[in-house]
Backbone as numpy.savetxt, mean C-alpha at the origin, in Angstrom:
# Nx Ny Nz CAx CAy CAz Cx Cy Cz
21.77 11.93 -12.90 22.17 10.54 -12.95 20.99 9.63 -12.58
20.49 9.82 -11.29 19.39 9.33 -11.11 18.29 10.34 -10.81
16.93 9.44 -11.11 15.66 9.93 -11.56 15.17 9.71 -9.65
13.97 10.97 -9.28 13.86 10.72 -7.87 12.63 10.61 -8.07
11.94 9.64 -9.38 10.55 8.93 -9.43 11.39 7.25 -8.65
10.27 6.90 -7.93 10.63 4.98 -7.65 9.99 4.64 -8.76
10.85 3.38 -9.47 10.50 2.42 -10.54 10.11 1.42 -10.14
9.45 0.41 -11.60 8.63 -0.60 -11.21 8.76 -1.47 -12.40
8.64 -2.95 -11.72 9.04 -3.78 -12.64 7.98 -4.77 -12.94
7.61 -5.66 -13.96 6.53 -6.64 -14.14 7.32 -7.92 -14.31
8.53 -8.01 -14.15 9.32 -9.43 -14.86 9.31 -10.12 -13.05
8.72 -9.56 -11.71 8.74 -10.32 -11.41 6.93 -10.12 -10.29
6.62 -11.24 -10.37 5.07 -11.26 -9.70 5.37 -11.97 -8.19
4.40 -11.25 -7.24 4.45 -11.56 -5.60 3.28 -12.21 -5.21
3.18 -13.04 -4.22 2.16 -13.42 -4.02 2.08 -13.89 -2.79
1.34 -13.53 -1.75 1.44 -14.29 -0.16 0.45 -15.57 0.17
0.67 -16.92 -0.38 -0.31 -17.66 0.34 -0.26 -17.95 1.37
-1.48 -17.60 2.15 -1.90 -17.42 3.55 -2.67 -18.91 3.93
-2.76 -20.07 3.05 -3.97 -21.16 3.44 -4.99 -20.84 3.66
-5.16 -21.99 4.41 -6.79 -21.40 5.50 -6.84 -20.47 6.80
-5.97 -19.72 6.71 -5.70 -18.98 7.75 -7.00 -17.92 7.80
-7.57 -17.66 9.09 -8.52 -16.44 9.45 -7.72 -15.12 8.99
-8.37 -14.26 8.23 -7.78 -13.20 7.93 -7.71 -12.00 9.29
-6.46 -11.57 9.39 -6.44 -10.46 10.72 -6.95 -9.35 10.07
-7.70 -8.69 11.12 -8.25 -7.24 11.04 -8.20 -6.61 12.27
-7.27 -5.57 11.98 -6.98 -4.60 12.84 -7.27 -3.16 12.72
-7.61 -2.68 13.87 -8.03 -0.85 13.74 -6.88 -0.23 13.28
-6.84 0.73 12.54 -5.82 1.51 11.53 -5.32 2.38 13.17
-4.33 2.76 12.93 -3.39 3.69 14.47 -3.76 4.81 14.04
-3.92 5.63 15.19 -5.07 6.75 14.73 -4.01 8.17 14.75
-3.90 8.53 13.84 -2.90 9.96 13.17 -3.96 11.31 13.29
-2.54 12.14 13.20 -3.38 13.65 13.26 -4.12 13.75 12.25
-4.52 14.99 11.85 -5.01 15.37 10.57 -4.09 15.74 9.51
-3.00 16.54 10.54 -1.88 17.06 9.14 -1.05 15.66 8.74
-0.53 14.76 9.28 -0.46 13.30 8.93 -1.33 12.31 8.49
-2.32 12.77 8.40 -3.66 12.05 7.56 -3.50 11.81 6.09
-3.07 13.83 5.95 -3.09 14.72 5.03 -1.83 14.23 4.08
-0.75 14.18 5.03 0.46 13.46 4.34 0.52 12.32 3.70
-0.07 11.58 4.21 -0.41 9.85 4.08 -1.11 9.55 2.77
-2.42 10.44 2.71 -3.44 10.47 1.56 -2.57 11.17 0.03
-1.65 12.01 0.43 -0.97 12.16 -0.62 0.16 11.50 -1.21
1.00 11.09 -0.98 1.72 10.11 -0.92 1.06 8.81 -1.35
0.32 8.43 -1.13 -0.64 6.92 -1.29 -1.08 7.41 -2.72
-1.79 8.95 -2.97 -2.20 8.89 -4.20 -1.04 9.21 -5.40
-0.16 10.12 -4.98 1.04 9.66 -5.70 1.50 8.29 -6.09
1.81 7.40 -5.05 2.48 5.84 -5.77 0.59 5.35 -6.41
-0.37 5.91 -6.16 -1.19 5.32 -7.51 -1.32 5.79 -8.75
-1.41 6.55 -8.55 -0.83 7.59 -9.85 0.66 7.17 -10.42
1.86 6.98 -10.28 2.68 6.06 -10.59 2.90 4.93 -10.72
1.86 4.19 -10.70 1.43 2.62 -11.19 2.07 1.72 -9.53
3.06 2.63 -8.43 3.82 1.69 -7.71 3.00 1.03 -6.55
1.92 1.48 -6.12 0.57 0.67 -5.98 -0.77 0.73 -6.86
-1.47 -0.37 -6.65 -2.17 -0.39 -6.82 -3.76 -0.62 -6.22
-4.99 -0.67 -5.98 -5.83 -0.52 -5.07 -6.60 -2.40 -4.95
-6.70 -2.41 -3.69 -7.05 -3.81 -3.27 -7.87 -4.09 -2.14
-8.75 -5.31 -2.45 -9.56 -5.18 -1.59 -9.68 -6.45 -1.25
-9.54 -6.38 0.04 -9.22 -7.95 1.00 -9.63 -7.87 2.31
-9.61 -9.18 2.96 -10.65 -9.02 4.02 -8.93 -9.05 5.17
-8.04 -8.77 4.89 -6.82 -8.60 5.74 -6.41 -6.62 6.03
-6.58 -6.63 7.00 -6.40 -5.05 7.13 -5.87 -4.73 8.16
-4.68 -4.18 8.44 -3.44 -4.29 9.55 -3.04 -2.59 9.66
-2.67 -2.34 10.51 -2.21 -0.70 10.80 -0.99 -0.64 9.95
C-alpha cells in the first residue's frame, strides 16, 4: 500500500529570511564513531533520493 521510500514535492518552495541577522555557528555535538557511521549513511541516502540536497552557508548549528 505504501512505499517505505520518503517522497518529495517541487509545487511547493521554502525559504528562511533571516535579514541582517549575524549568522550562528555552532560546534557540531560530538558522536561516537558507530553513530558517525549511521549519520553519514542516512545523509547519503536522502542525497541520493533527491530529499536533501547539499548547501553551503555560513549558518551551522548541531
Amino acid at each position: 500500500c505504501f512505499e517505505n521510500r520518503l517522497g518529495r514535492t517541487s509545487l511547493v518552495h521554502h525559504q528562511i529570511d533571516t535579514g541582517n541577522t549575524k549568522p550562528i555557528k555552532l560546534r557540531p555535538y560530538r558522536v561516537s564513531p558507530a553513530r558517525k557511521e549511521i549519520i553519514s549513511t542516512e545523509i547519503t541516502k536522502m542525497l541520493n533520493e533527491g530529499i536533501i540536497e547539499p548547501c553551503n552557508s555560513p549558518y551551522a548549528a548541531p
